[in-house]
C-alpha positions in Angstrom: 14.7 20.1 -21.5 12.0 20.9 -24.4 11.6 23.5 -25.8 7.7 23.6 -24.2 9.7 23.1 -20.5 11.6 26.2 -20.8 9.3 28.6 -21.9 7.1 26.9 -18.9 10.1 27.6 -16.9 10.1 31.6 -17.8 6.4 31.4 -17.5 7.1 30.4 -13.4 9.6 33.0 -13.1 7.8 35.9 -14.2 4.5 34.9 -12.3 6.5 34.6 -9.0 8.5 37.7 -9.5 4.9 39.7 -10.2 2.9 37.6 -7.5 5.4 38.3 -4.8 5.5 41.7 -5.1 9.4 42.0 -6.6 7.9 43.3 -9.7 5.7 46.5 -9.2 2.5 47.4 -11.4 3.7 49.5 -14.0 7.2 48.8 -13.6 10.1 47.5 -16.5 10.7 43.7 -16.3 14.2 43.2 -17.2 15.2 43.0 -20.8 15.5 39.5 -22.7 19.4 39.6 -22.3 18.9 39.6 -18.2 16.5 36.7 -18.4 18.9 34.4 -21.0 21.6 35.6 -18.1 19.6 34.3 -15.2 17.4 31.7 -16.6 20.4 30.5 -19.0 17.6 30.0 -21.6 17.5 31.6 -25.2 16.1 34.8 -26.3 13.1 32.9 -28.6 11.9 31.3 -25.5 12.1 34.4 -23.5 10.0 36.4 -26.6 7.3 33.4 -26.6 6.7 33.6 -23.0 6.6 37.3 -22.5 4.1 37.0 -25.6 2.0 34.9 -23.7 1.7 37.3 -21.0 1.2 40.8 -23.7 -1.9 38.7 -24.9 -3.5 38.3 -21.5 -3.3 41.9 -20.9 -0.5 41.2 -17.8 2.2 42.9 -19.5 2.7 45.3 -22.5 5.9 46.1 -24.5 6.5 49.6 -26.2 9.5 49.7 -28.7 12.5 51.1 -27.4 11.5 51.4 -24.3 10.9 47.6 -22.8 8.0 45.9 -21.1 6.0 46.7 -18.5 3.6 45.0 -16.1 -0.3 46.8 -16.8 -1.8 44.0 -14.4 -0.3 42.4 -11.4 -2.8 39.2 -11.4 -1.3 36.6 -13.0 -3.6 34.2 -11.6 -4.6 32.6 -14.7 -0.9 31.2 -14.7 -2.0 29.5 -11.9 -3.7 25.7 -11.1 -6.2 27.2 -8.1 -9.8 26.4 -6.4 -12.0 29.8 -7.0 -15.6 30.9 -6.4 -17.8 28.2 -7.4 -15.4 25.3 -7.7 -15.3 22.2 -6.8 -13.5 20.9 -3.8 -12.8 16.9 -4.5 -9.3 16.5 -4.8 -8.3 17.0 -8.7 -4.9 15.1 -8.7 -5.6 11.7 -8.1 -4.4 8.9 -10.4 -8.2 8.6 -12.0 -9.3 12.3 -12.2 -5.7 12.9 -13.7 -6.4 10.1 -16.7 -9.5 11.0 -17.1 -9.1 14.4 -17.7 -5.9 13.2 -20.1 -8.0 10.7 -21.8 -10.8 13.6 -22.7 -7.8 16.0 -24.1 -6.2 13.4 -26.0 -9.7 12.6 -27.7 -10.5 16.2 -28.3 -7.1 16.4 -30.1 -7.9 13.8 -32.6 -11.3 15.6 -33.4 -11.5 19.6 -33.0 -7.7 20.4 -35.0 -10.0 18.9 -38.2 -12.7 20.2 -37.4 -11.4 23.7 -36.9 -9.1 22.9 -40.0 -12.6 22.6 -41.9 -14.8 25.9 -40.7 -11.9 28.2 -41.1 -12.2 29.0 -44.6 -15.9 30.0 -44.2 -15.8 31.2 -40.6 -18.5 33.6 -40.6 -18.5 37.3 -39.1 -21.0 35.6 -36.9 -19.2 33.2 -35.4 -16.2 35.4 -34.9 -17.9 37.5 -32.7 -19.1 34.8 -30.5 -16.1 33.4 -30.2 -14.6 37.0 -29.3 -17.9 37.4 -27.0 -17.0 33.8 -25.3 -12.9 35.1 -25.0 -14.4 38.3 -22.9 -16.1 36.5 -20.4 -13.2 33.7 -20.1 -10.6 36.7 -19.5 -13.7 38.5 -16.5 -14.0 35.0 -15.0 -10.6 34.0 -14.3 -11.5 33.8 -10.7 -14.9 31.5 -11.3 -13.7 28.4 -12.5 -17.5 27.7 -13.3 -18.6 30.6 -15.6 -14.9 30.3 -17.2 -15.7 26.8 -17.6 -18.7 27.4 -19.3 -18.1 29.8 -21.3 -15.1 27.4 -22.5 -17.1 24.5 -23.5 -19.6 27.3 -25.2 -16.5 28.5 -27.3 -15.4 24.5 -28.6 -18.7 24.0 -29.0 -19.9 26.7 -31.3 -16.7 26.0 -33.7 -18.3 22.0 -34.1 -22.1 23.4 -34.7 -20.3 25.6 -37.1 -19.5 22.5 -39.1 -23.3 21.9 -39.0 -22.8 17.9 -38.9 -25.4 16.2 -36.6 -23.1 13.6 -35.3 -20.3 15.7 -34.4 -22.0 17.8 -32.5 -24.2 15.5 -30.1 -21.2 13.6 -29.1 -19.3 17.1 -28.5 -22.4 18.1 -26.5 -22.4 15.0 -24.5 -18.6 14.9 -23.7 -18.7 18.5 -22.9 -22.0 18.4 -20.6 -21.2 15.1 -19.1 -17.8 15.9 -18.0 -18.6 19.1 -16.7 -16.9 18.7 -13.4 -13.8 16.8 -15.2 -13.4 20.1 -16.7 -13.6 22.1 -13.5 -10.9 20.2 -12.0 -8.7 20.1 -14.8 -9.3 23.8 -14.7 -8.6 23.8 -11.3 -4.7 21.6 -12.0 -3.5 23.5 -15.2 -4.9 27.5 -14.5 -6.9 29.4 -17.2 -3.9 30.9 -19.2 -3.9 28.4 -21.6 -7.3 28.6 -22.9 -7.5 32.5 -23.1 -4.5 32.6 -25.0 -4.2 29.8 -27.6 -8.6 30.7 -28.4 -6.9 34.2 -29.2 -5.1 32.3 -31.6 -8.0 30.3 -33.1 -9.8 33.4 -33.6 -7.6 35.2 -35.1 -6.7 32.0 -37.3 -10.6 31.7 -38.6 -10.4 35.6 -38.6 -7.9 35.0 -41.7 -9.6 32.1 -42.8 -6.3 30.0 -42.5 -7.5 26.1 -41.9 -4.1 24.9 -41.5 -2.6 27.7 -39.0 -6.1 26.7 -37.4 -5.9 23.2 -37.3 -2.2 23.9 -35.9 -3.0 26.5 -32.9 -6.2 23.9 -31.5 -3.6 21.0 -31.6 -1.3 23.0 -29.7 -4.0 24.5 -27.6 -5.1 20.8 -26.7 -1.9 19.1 -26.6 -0.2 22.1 -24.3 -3.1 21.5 -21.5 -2.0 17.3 -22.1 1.9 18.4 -21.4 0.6 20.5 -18.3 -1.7 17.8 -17.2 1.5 15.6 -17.1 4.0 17.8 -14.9 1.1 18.0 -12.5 -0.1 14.5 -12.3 
């Protein structure tokens, strides 16, 4: 099992435990030793999955005392139809390689891209970005404004590149796969995007092009490895 499987794995396992009710709001999940015990999985997988739930503001850790759950939705963990989405079935054999097709292409273009603005990422674009990430994390339950907003946030780190080219074929594989988005939205949850673009920001924040051009290929190729265990 990779190393991406297990800290999937961990990801399941807290969701459930917090979605069912066996975890209370504001109560201590059980320390990394019990989940190596029951998960039989290692403490740096346990660490990167709980991180991924500290940054969407579902759980928060105090030294020396543990972690505890602030927000019992864990939705965005979650492949689900919400207000405004689409309702064609989003796992047949086409949708699925389409929508695999568009990552994959998107994973040759935007790491570079983003590898390129970093160093002069301007306050400007920071704060959209950040602006963008707000209403992703308030729409978690409307796939179409957390759609949009999505696209909005690629798409102002190409115009920041300000190169004619790259952005009107951005524009037009962003607008005219619109609903390929929603269902791929739909298949893979909302998790992935709030948390890896809090990594990008922070990334063009420090003006690091390589840790940037590392967290987008990531970002892209996670929702690709998701993509796959659903298809």
């Amino acid at each position: 099992m990779s190393e991406k499987q297990v800290t999937n794995k961990i990801i399941a396992y807290i969701t459930k435990n917090i979605q069912d009710g066996t975890w209370q709001l504001g109560s201590k999940i059980p320390s990394e030793k019990a989940f190596c015990e029951a998960l039989g999985v290692s403490r740096i997988s346990v660490r990167s999955a709980i991180q991924q739930f500290i940054a969407l503001g579902i759980l928060e850790s105090h030294q020396g005392k543990g972690t505890f759950i602030i927000n019992n939705d864990a939705s965005a963990f979650t492949g689900t139809a919400s207000s405004g989405a689409v309702t064609a079935s989003v796992k047949t054999p086409e949708t699925v390689g389409e929508m695999r097709d568009l990552l994959k292409f998107r994973a040759l273009i935007e790491p570079e891209v983003c590898a390129e603005v970093a160093p002069s990422a301007s306050p400007e674009l920071v704060a959209k970005l950040e602006a963008l990430l707000a209403v992703m994390q308030r729409a978690i339950k409307d796939t179409n404004a957390f759609v949009n907003a999505d696209m909005e946030f690629h798409l102002a780190i190409c115009k920041a590149l300000r190169n004619p080219i790259l952005n009107s074929i951005m524009e037009e594989l962003m607008r005219q796969r619109l609903s390929s988005y929603q269902q791929l939205n739909q298949v893979v949850g909302s998790y992935g995007g709030i948390y890896y673009h809090s990594l990008i920001i922070d990334a063009l924040k420090k003006h690091n092009g390589k840790h940037a051009y590392n967290v987008m290929k990531e970002h892209l190729e996670h929702s690709i490895d998701d993509l796959s265990l659903e298809a």
